[in-house]
C-alpha positions in Angstrom: -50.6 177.3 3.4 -54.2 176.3 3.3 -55.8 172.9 2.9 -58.8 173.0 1.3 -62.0 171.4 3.3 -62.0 167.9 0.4 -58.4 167.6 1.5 -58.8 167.6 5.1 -61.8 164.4 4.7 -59.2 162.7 2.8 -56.3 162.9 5.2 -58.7 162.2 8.1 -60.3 158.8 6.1 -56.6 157.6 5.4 -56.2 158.3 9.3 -58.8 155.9 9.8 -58.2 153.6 7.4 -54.5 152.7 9.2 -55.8 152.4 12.7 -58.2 150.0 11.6 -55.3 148.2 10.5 -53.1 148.9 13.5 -56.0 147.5 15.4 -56.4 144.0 14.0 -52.4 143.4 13.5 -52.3 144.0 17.0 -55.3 141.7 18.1 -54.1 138.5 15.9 -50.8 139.1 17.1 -51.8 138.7 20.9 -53.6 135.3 20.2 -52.1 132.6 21.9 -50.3 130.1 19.3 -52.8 126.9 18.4 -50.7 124.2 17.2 -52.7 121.6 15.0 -51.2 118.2 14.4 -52.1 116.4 11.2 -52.5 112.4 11.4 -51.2 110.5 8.4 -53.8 107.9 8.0 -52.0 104.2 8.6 -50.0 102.5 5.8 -51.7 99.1 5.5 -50.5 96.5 2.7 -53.4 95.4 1.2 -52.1 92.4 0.2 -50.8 91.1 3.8 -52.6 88.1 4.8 -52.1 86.6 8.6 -49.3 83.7 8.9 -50.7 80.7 8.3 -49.8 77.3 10.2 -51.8 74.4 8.5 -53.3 72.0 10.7 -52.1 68.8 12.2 -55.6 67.3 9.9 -54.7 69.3 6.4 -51.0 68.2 6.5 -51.9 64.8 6.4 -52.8 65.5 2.7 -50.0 67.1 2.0 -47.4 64.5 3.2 -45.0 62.9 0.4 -44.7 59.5 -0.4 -41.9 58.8 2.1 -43.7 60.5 4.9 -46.7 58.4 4.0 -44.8 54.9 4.1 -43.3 55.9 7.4 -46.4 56.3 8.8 -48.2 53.5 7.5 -45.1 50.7 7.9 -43.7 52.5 11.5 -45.5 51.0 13.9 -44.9 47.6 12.8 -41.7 48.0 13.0 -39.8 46.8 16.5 -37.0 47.2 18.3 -35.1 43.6 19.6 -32.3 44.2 22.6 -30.9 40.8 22.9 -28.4 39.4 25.8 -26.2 36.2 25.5 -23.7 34.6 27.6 -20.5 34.3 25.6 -17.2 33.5 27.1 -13.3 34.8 26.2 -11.7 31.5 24.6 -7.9 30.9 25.7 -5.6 32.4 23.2 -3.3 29.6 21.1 0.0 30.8 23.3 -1.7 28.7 26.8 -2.2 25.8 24.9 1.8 25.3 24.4 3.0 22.8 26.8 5.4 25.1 28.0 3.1 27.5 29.6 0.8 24.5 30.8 4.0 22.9 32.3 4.1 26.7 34.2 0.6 27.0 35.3 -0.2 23.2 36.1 -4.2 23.5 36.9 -4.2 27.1 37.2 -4.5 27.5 34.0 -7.0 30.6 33.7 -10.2 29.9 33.4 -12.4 31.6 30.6 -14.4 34.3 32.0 -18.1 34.4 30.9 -20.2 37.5 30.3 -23.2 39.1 28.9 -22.9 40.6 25.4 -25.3 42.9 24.6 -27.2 44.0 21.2 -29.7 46.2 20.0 -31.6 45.3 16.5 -34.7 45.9 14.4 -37.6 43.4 13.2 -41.1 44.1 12.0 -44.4 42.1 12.2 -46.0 39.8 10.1 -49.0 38.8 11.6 -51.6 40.6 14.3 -50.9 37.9 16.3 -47.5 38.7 17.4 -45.0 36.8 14.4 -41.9 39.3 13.6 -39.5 38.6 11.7 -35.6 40.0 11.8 -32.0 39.0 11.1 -30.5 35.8 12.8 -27.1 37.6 14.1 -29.7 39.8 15.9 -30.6 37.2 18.1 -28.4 34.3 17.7 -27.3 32.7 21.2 -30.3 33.6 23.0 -34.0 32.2 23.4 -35.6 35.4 25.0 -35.7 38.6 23.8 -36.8 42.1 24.7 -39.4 43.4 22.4 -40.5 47.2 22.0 -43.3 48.2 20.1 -43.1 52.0 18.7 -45.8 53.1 20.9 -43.4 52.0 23.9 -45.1 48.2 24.8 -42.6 46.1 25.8 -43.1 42.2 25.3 -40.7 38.9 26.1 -40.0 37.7 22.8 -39.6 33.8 22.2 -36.5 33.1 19.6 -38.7 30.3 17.3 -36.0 29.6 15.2 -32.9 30.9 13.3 -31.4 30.2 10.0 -27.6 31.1 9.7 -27.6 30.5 5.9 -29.4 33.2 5.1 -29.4 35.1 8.3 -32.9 35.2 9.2 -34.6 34.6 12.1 -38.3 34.4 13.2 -39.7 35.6 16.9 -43.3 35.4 18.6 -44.6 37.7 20.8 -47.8 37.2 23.2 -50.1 40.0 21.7 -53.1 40.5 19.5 -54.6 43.2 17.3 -50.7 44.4 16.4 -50.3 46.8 13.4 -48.6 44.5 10.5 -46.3 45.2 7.7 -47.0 44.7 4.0 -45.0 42.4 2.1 -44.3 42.9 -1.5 -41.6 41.5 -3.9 -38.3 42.4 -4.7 -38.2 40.2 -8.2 -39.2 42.9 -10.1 -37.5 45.5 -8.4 -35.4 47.7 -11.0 -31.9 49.8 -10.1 -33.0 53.6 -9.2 -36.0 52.5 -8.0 -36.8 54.4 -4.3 -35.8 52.6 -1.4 -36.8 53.2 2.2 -35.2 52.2 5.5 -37.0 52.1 9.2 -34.7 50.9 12.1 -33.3 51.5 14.9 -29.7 52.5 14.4 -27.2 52.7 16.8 -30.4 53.2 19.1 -32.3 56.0 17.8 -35.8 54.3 17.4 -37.9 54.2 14.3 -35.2 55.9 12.0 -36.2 56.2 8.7 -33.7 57.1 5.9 -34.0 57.1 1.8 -32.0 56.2 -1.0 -32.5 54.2 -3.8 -32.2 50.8 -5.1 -28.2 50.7 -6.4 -27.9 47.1 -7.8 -29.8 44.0 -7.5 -28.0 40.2 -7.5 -25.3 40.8 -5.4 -23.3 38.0 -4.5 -22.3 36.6 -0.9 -18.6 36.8 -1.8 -19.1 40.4 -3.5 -21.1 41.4 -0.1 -18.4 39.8 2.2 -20.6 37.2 3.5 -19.5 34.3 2.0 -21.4 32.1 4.4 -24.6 32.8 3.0 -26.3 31.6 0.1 -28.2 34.0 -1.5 -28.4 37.5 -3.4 -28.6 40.5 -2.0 -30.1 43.8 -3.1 -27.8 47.0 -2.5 -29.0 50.1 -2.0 -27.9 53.6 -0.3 -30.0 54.5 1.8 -28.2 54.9 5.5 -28.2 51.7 7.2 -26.1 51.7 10.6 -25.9 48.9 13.2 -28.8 48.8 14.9 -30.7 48.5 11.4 -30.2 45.3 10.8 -33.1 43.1 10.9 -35.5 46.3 10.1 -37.5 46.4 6.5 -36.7 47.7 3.4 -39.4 49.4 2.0 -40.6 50.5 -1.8 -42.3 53.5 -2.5 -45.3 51.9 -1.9 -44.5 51.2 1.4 -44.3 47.9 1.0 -41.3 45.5 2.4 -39.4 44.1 -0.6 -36.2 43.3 1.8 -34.7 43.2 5.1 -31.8 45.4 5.8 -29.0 42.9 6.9 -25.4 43.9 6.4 -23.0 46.9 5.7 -19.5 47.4 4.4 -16.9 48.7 7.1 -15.1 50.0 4.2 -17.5 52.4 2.8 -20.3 54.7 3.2 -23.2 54.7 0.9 -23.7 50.9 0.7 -26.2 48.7 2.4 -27.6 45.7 1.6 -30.7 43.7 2.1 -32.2 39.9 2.0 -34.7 39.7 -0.9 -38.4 39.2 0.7 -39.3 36.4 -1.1 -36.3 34.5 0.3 -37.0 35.6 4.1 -40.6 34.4 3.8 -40.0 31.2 2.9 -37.2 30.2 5.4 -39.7 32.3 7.8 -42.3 30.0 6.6 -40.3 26.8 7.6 -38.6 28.2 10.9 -42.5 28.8 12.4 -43.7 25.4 11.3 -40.3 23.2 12.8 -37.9 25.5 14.0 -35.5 25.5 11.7 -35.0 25.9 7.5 -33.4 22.9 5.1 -31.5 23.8 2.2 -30.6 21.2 -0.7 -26.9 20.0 -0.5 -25.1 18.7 -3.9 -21.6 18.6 -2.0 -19.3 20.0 -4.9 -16.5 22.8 -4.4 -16.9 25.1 -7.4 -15.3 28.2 -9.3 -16.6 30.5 -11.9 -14.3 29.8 -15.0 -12.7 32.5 -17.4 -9.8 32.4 -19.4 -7.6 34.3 -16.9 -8.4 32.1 -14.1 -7.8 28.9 -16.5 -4.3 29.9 -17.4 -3.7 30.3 -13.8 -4.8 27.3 -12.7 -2.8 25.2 -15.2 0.6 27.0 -14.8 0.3 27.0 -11.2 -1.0 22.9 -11.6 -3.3 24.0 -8.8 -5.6 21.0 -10.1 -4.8 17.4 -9.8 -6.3 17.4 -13.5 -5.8 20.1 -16.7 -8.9 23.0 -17.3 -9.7 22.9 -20.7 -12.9 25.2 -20.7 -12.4 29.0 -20.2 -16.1 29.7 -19.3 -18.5 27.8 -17.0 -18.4 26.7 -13.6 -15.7 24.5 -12.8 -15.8 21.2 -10.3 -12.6 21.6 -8.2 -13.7 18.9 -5.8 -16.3 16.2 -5.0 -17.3 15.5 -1.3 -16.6 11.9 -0.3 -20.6 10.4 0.2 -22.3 13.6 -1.1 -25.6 13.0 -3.2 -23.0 14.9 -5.5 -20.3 11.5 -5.7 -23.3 9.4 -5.9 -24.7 11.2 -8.9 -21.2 10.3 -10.2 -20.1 13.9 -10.4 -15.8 14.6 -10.6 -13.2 17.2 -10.7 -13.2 18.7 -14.1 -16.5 18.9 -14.5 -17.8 22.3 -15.9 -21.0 22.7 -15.2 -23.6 24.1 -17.9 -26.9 23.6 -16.8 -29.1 23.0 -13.4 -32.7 21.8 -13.7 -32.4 22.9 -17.5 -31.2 27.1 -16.8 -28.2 28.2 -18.1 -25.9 28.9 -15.6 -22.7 31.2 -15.6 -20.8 32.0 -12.3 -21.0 29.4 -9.1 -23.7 31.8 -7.5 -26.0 31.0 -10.3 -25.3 27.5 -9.7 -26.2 27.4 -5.7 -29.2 29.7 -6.7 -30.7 27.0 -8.7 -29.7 24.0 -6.0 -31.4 26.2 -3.4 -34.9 26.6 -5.4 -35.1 22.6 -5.9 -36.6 20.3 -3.5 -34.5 18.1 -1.2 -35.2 14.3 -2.0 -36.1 14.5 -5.8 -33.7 14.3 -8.5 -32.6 17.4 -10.4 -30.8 17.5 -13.5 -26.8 19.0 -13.9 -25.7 18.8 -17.5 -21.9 19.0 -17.4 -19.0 18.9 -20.1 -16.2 16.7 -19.2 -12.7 16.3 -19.5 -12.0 14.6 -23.3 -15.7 15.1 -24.3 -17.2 17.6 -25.6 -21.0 16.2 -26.1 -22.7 17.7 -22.7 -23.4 14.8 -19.9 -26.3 14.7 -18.1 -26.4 13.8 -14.4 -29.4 13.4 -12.5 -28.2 14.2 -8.7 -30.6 14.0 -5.7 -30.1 17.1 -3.5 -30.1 16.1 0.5 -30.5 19.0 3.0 -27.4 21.1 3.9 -25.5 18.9 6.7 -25.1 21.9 9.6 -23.2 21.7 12.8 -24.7 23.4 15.4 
């Protein structure tokens, strides 16, 4: 067979053509192996600020109305430990001749020792005048003094009043923060209402509520002792509190936080701050407060209460009213049996206010002046045209 010469160039150019090929396959497939790595750039929110902690400075600004009382009325406000030397009476059963026969003069003696309290007061003046509850320090002259910033002072006990359990106290210091006092008359229920104490020893506590009721009674509190209204709120008062201010949302003291119920939570209750200043008033100046005396024993009247009274012939005489405040009894050489007051009376009127309950009646003796005659209009028995008697309060006769 022949292959013509145009053949052959063709076979011998194919040839070529796949050594060529051969060639470079071979040489790329020798190379060592490169291996790139490609870096993702970095995911970065661009929204994603750093954390921020605002300053001591900008939170100061920020602070609520609560924070800002605390800080304004706190360091006015103290903490009173007070010690007094009380001794364990004899129970009843020793004082049967019986057991005195037995023991002869060794009777036991009663053993005296040192009671111990911790309360709250604030201060009026820069010049060291605090105020606080009478049961706080009662039986003592000195007492222990600490300041929130830790100064400790000896307290002098100026005077007490037991009446309406408040108490004054002077400290030997100067420049002192002070507390600032507003008024509880116009003070309206839901109102804010913030405490600072020391309960059950856990310094400059402050707690928040609100203003529950206003006008609460002595009787209705449990404190039948006292004369005068409280105001109830909720915010937490503990022992320990007692004595310490009750604050508005203005941070200004409207009352001071005096007693609790045993029998519930939720309900405090405080001495109105117009009250406290003025027996405060008269306990720096003598040492002690005077409260106009009638000397009458009194009931609030209703128609329940009458029908009781007359069925039960509690009364030496019949009720014939079934509202007022009814005169149970007179005491013998009280400005009240001079006036020419008697059992039966219902009272209507004092100093020309209408009165309702018994508490509205000692109210009203207690804003009149001792020595000067205030008017008592009273119905009595077989008359009904009112009678006016014109009494001459004396101060409250107390045995110390």
């Amino acid at each position: 067979m022949s292959i013509s010469i145009k053949q052959l160039c063709v076979y011998v150019a194919l040839l070529a053509v796949g050594s060529s090929l051969g060639l470079w396959r071979s040489y790329y497939t020798n190379q060592p192996l490169v291996t790139q790595t490609v870096q993702n750039p970095p995911v970065v929110p661009t929204n994603l600020n750093p954390l921020y902690f605002p300053s001591r400075s900008a939170g100061v600004n920020n602070l609520n109305f609560i924070a800002k009382a605390a800080q304004k009325v706190g360091p006015a406000v103290v903490r009173i430990d007070a010690a007094r030397q009380v001794s364990s009476n004899l129970p009843d059963s020793f004082e049967n001749p019986f057991f005195r026969r037995f023991f002869g003069k060794e009777i036991p003696i009663p053993k005296e020792h040192i009671e111990r309290g911790t309360g709250s007061g604030f201060i009026l003046s820069e010049d060291g005048q605090l105020l606080t509850n009478a049961h706080v320090v009662d039986g003592t002259k000195q007492v222990k003094v600490t300041l929130k910033n830790g100064q400790i002072y000896r307290g002098q006990v100026l005077g007490i009043d037991k009446m309406t359990d408040v108490a004054v106290v002077k400290i030997g210091a100067t420049d002192l923060p002070t507390v600032k006092l507003g008024t509880a008359e116009n003070l309206q229920p839901g109102e804010w209402a913030i405490a600072i104490g020391n309960p059950l020893g856990l310094d400059n506590t402050v707690t928040v509520g609100i203003i529950s009721a206003l006008g609460r009674s002595s009787s209705e509190v449990g404190v039948s002792d006292k004369r005068l209204r409280f105001i109830q709120t909720d915010a937490a008062i503990n022992p320990g509190n007692s004595g310490g201010p009750l604050l508005n949302s203005n941070g200004e003291v409207v009352g001071i936080n005096t007693a609790i119920r045993a029998d519930a939570q939720g309900l405090g209750f405080a001495i109105p701050i117009e009250i406290a200043q003025r027996v405060a008033q008269q306990l720096f100046v003598k040492g002690k407060a005077d409260h106009p005396y009638l000397g009458i024993h009194m009931v609030t009247l209703d128609g329940e209460l009458q029908k009781e009274l007359n069925q039960e012939n509690k009364l030496d005489f019949e009720v014939t009213e079934t509202k007022g405040v009814l005169v149970v009894s007179v005491v013998n050489n009280s400005p009240a049996a001079e006036a020419g007051f008697k059992p039966g009376d219902v009272i209507l009127k004092v100093g020309g206010k209408l009165v309702e309950t018994a508490t509205d009646v000692q109210e009203q003796v207690e804003l009149s002046s001792i020595g000067k005659i205030l008017d008592v209009e009273v119905i009595r028995q077989g008359n009904s045209n009112p009678k006016t008697l014109a009494v001459c309060p004396e101060s409250f006769p107390i045995n110390n």
